[in-house]
N, C-alpha and C positions, 0 to 999 in steps of 0.2 A: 234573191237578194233581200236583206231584210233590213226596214226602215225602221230607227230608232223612236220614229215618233207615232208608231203604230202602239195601242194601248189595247188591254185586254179584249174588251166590247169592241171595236172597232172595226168593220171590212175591210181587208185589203182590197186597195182599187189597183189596175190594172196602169199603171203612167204609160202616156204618152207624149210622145218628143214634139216639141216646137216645131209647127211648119216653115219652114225654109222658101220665100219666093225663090220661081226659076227665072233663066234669062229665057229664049228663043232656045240655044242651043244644050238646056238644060243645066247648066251652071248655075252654083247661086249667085246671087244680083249682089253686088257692092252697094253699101249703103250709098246716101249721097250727101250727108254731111256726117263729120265726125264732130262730137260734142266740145266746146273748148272747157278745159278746167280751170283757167286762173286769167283771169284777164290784163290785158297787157296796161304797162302805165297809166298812158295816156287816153284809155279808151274813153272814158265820159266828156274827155276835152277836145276828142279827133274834128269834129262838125267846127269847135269855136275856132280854133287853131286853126285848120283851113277855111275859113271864112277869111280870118285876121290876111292869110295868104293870097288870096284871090284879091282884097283890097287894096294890098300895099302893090301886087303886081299890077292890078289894073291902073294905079297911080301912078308907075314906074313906066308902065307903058305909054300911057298919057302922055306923060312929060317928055316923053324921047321923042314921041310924035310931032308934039308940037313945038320938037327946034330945042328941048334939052340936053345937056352934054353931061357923059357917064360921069364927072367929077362935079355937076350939081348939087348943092343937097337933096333937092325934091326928086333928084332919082336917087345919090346911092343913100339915103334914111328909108325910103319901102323897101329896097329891094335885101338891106343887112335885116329889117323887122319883119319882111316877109319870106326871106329864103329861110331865116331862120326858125320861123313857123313850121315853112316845108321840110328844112331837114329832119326837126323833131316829128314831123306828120310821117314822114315817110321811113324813121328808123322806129318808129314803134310800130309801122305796117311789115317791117322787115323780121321784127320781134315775134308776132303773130306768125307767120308765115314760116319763121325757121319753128314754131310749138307747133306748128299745124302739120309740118314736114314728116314732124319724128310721131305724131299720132295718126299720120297716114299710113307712114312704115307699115306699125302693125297690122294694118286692115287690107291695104289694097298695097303695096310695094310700089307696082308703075305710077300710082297718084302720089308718091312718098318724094318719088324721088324727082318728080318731075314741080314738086313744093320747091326745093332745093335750088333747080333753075331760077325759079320766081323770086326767091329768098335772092340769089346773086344777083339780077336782076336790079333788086331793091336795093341791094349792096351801092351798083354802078349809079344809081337815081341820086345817093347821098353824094359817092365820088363828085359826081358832075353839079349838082346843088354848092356841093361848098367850095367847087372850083371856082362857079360861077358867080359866085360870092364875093371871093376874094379877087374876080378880075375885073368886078364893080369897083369894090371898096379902097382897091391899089389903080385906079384909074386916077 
């Protein structure tokens, strides 16, 4: 075979292929992350966003404890300002996870598709977030 980037003077050197780790059973070993290419929305704001969520929930909880009714303000104003932190926290984790799916695909299929589960999953996390949202807000 002859490489174009061989010049007059030059040895040809002999290539050698990239080592391949094995598993136990001699197969090659699947990586264990695949690289992300484009970062999802909310990624620098994921920590504040749920922060914002953890306080208004713990406030919400608070107030119920201590003898509040779902149709207080001091419960339903955390729980519309923090569920709605967590819907956006949890549908840009859904975001990632349907990009993670389809570049699993390529590499390992069974980690591909089993992203897809988790994606639905995240799906069901939003459903039940903004049901419970709305069975605050309409109390």
């Amino acid at each position: 075979m002859q490489d174009e980037r061989l010049t007059p003077d030059m040895p040809v050197l002999d290539r050698q292929g990239v080592p391949v780790r094995h598993d136990a059973p001699g197969g090659a070993v699947t990586p264990g992350r695949v690289p992300e290419t484009k970062p999802t929305p909310l990624q620098g704001a994921f920590i504040h966003l749920s922060l914002v969520g953890l306080i208004c929930g713990t406030i919400a909880i608070t107030a119920l404890n201590l003898g509040a009714q779902l149709h207080d303000p001091i419960v339903r104003f955390p729980v519309l300002l923090g569920g709605l932190m967590l819907v956006l926290v949890t549908a840009d984790a859904a975001l990632r996870i349907w990009r993670s799916a389809f570049a699993w695909l390529a590499v390992h299929r069974g980690r591909g598709l089993v992203r897809f589960a988790w994606f639905a999953v995240a799906c069901l996390g939003v459903v039940l977030e903004v049901t419970a949202i709305w069975l605050v807000v309409g109390a």
